[in-house]
Each structure stands twice: as C-alpha cells, then as structure tokens.
N, C-alpha and C positions, 0 to 999 in steps of 0.2 A: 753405641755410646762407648767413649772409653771409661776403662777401669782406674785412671787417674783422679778422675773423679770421686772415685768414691773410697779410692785408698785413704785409710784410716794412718796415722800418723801416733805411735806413742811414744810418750816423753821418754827419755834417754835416762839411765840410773833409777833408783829405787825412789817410787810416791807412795805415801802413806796420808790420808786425810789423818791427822789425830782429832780434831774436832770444828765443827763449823760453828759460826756464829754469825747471826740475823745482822745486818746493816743498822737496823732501826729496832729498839724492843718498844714496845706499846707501853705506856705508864697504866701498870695496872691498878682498876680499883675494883674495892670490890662490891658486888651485888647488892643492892635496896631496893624495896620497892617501893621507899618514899620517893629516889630519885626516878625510878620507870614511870610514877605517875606522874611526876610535875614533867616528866619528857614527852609526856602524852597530852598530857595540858596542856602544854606550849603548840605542841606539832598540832594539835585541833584549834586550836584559837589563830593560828596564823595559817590554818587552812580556809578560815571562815572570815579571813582578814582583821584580827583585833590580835593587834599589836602589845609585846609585852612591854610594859612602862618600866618595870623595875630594872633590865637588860638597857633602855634608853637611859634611866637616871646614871646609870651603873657608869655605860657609855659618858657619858656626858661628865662626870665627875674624873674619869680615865684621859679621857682625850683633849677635851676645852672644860681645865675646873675654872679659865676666870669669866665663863658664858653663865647665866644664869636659866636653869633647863624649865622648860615650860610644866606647867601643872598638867593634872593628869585628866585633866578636862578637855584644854586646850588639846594635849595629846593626842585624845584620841579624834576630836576634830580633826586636826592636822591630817590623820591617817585615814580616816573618811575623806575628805575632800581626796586625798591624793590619789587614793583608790576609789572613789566618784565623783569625777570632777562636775560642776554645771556650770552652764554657761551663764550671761549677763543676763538678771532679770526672770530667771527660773529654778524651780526650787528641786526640781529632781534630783538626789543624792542619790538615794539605793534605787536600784532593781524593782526593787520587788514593790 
C-alpha cells in the first residue's frame, strides 16, 4: 500500500478549539414521578391496545376543532373494531 494514503494533513497556522457546542440542546425538564407513571400508563394500555382518549380529544380540538370528536365510548369501539376487525354476520371481536 502506499503511504499517501494514510498521510495525515494538518491545518496550516495556529488551531485552538476555545469551545464546542452541541447542534441541538434537549429541552430539559425536570424529573417526577407523577410524569414516569402516567409514561408507564400510557406505554401499557397501548401495549394492550386501549387507546388514550384524552391525547385523541386533545388531537382533535388541535387539528380539526370544527369536527365534532366522538365520545369515549364510541372511541374506544372505533379502536376495537380497527384492531379486530369481523367480518359480515359474526361476532368475533377479541382473541381470546
């Protein structure tokens, strides 16, 4: 192999880092453990497929406020069915 390759190239005249700084800083907040459990809530109930309604209302008044958001009945049907669908004439919904 040649050694052109791996020649090393330094900058011309005096470098000094005086200080670096990150592209992006993270909006810090800080530590609760009210907010780790409702994080925990959320993450088990949409592992189990039930769906958070107040994140949909929330949605819904954000993105389309002149739709009128469905009750939270309807809701969570809607999210059953779409996650068990059946077909014409049978009542199969869950698994289990």
């Amino acid at each position: 192999m040649s050694d052109a390759i791996y020649q090393v190239r330094r900058p011309q005249g005096k470098w000094q880092i005086i200080r670096c700084h990150p592209a992006a800083t993270p909006a810090s907040r800080a530590f609760s453990w009210r907010g780790l459990w409702r994080g925990l809530q959320q993450c088990f109930r949409l592992m189990v497929g039930v769906q958070d309604y107040q994140k949909y209302l929330q949605y819904m008044r954000q993105q389309h406020p002149d739709q009128l958001p469905m009750n939270e009945r309807d809701f969570h049907r809607y999210c059953l069915d779409a996650r068990f669908p059946s077909q014409a004439g049978k009542l199969g919904k869950c698994p289990c």
